[in-house]
N, C-alpha and C positions, 0 to 999 in steps of 0.2 A: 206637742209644743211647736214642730216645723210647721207642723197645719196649719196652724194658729197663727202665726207671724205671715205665713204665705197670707194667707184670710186677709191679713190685717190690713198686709200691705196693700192687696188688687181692693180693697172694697172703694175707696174713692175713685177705681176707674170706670168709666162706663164698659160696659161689655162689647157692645155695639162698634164703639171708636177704638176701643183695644183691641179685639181682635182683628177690623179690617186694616185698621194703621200697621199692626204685625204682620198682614199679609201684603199691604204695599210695602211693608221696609223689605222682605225677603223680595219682591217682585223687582224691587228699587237695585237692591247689591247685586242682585243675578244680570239684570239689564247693564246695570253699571260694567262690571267686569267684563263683559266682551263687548260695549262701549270704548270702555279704556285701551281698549287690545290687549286683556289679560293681563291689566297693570295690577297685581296681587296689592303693593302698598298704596294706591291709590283707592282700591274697594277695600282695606281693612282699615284707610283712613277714614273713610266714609261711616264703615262702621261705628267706630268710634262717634265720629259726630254724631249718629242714630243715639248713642248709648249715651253722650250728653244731652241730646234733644230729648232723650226719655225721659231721664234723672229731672231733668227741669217740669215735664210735661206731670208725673207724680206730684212735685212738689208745689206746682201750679194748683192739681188737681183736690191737692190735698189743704189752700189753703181757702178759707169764704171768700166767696165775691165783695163781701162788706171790707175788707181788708183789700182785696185787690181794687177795690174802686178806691180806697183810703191813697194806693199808690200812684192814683193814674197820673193825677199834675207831676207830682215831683218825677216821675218817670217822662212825661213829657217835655219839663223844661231841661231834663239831661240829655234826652237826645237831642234836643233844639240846639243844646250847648256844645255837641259834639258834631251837628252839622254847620255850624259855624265855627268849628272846630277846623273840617276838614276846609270850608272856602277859604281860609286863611293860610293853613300848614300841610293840608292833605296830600296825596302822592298824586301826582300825575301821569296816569297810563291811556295810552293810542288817545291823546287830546281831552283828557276827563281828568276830574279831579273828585275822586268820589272813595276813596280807602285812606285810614286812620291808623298810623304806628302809634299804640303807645305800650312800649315796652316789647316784651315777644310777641303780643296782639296785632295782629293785621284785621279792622274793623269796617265795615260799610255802614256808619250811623244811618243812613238812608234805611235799610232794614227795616231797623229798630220801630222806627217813626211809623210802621206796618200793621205796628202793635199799637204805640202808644198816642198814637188820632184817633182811634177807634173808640178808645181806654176814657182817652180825658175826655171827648165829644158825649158819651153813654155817660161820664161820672157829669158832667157838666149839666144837662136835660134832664135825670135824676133832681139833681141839688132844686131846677128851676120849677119843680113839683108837675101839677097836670095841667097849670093855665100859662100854654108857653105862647108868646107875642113876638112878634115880626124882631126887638131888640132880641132875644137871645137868639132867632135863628143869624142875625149879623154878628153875633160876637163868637158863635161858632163857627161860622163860614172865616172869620177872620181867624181864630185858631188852626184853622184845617188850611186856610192861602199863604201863612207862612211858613210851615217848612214844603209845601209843594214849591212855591216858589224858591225856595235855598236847593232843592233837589231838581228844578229845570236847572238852575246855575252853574250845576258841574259841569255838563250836560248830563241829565238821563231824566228823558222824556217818559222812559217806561217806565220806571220806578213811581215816578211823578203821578202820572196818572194811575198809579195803584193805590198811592197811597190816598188819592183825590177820591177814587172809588170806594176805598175803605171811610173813611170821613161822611163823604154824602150819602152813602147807605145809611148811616148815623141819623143824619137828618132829615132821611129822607121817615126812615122809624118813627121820628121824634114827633109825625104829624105835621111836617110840609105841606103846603097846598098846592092841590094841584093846578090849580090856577097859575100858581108861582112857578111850575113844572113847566106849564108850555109858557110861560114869560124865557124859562131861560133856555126851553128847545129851541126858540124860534131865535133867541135873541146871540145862543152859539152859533145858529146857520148863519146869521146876520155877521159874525165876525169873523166868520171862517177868510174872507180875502186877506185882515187882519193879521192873523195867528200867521197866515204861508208867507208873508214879509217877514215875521218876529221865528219862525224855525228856521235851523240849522241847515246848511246846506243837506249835509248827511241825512237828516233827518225828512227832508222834503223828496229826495232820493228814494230813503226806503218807500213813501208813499205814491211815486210813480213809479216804485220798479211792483208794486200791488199790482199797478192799472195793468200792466206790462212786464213782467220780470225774462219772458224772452229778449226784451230787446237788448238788455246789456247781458247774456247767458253768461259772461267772464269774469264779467265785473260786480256789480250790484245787485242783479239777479241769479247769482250762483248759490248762493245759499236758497234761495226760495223752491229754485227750477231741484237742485240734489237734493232737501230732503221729500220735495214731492214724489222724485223718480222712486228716493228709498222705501216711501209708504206706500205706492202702486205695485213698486213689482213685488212685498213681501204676500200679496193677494191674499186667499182666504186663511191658508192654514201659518202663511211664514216659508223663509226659507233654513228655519232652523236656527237654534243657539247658538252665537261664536261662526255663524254661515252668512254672514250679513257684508254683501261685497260694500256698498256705500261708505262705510264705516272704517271697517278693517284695511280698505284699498283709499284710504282719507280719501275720497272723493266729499264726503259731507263733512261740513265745518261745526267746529263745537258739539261735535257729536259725544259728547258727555255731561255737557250741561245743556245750552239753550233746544238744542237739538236732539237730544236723549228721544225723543216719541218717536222720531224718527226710524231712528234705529230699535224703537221697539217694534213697531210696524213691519218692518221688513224682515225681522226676524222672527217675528211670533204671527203676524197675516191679522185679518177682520179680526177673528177670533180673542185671538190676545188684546185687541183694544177695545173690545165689546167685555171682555174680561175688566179689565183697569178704567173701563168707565163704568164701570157697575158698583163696582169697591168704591172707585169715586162719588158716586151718587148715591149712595148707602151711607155716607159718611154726610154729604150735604144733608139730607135728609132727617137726617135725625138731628143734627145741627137744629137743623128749621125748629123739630120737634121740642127739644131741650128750652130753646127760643121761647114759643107757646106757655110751657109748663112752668118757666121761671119764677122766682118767689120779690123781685123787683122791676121796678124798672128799668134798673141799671142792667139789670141781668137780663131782660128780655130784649133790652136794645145792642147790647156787647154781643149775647149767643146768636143771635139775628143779624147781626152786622158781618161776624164771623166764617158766620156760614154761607152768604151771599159773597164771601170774598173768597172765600175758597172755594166756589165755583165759578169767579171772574177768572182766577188766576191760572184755574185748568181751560177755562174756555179760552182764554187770551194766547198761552200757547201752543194749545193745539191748533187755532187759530193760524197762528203765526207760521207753523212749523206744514201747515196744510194750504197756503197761499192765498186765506182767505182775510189775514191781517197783516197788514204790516209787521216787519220784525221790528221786536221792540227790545230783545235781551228780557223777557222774562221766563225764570226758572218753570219747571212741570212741579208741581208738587209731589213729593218723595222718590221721583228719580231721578233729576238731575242733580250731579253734586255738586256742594256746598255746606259750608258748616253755617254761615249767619241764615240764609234763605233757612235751612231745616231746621235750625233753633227756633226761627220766628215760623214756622207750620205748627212745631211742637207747644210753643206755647201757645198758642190759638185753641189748638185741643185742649191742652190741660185748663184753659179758663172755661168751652166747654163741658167737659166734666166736673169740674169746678161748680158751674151752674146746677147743673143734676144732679148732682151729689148733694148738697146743703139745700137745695128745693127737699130731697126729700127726707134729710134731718128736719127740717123745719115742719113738715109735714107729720113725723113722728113726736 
């Protein structure tokens, strides 16, 4: 009978995404905790988050894409309602206005929107059948330019452009032309002088302390210059668990969330991150796969959009955290903590598995 219910329970998970997502969540809490400098309720609070992000990831898993594409608008105009939520009432920390009190809830609607541009753009190109015209690629582009633009307004440039990447994967699935591709390569370089009047001071900063991050070593360049120093000197093998001076002796910043690779690096060496990019690219990968095999369109452009963003998201900060991108504040997937960022990884899977799963009901 316990078989039976165990059975029941794992069969809408993919095997593949279950097991390596169980070995980044163990890989995640262990990095966390001597991140934190052995903050015990800091990594059982994480935990917890894991064990919400699960719960949801199942129940994601377990319901059809037909259903989840039924939710994508109303989900999309709730978070739009909740980012015009926060430009109006939201809390203001270090000159942002980007987190949402309501009630004991502490919210970053910015997240959310991770999920649901993705959601409504796949349900959207779905609806418009297989003969899509220059109008609906403008009425998508215009769903996907207004909450990027409510999420530059707080400020946060990174988030912005994640969620702008998750969106144009969308479109770009949907049969874009490429012709319309290098209109708009050529026509971004053409307004790059543009854009560096219209960014933030801070933000034009992170981008020359890129060029440069020696010149301000104190200031602007200290986050870039310390977590590079933490991932050289951990070399091939590490210098061991809970042994990670950058870290433990605060020399490296946000070394438990933005910075978390960091300190994976120097305490685990080559090794461990030749590790965690493997799990990582085991998981894209089959993403892709699921993608292929889909039983719609909706399904082959969500699991394909999905998975192209969850290896934007690892690329952008490792990226960032190796001085080859600007920092932008974006999280590692499954080690850096956070409860909204791990909810919205978890559900990404769970609609993942979601896809495979009812492809191969339907199949039966």
């Amino acid at each position: 009978m316990i078989k039976k219910l165990i059975d029941r329970f794992l069969k809408p998970l993919d095997k593949i995404l279950f097991n390596t997502s169980l070995i980044l969540m163990i890989i995640g809490l262990v990095v966390l905790y001597s991140a934190s400098g052995m903050d015990m309720i800091k990594t059982v609070g994480q935990a917890k988050n894991y064990l919400i992000a699960f719960i949801l990831m199942w129940v994601l898993a377990s319901v059809s894409p037909n259903k989840i594409q039924k939710l994508a608008f109303p989900i999309y105009f709730f978070s739009l309602a909740l980012l015009i939520a926060v430009a109006l009432f939201g809390e203001v920390s270090h000159g942002a206005r980007r987190w949402l009190h309501i009630g004991s809830l502490h919210l970053q609607p910015s997240e959310f929107m991770k999920i649901a541009v993705p959601l409504t753009l796949a349900s959207y190109f779905d609806q418009r059948g297989k003969d899509r015209y220059w109008f609906d690629f403008m009425v998508a582009t215009l769903l996907l330019l207004v909450p990027v633009a409510l999420v530059i307004k707080q400020p946060d440039l990174g988030t912005a452009l994640l969620i702008a990447s998750s969106g144009f994967y969308v479109i770009l699935l949907a049969g874009l032309s490429w012709r319309v591709l290098l209109v708009l390569f050529f026509g971004a370089l053409a307004s790059m002088p543009l854009v560096w009047h219209i960014l933030h001071d801070y933000q034009k900063q992170r981008i020359l302390t890129l060029l440069d991050p020696a010149k301000d070593p104190l200031g602007t360049g200290y986050h870039t210059l310390q977590s590079m120093i933490a991932l050289g000197s951990g070399g091939i093998l590490g210098k061991g668990w809970l042994h990670g001076t950058q870290s433990h002796l605060d020399f490296l910043p946000e070394h438990s969330t933005d910075f978390i690779f960091a300190v994976f690096g120097e305490e685990f060496g080559l090794i461990g991150e030749l590790v965690f990019l493997s799990l990582m690219l085991i998981m894209i990968v089959r993403g892709f796969f699921i993608a292929t095999e889909g039983s719609s369109p909706f399904s082959r452009l969500i699991a394909g959009t999905l998975s192209m963003t969850l290896f934007t998201y690892t690329f952008v900060n490792m990226g960032m955290v190796s001085g080859i991108l600007p920092v932008v504040g974006v999280p590692l997937p499954f080690l850096s903590y956070g409860g909204t960022s791990l909810v919205t990884l978890f559900i990404s899977i769970g609609i993942l598995m979601s896809v495979n799963y009812h492809r191969q009901l339907v199949k039966q």
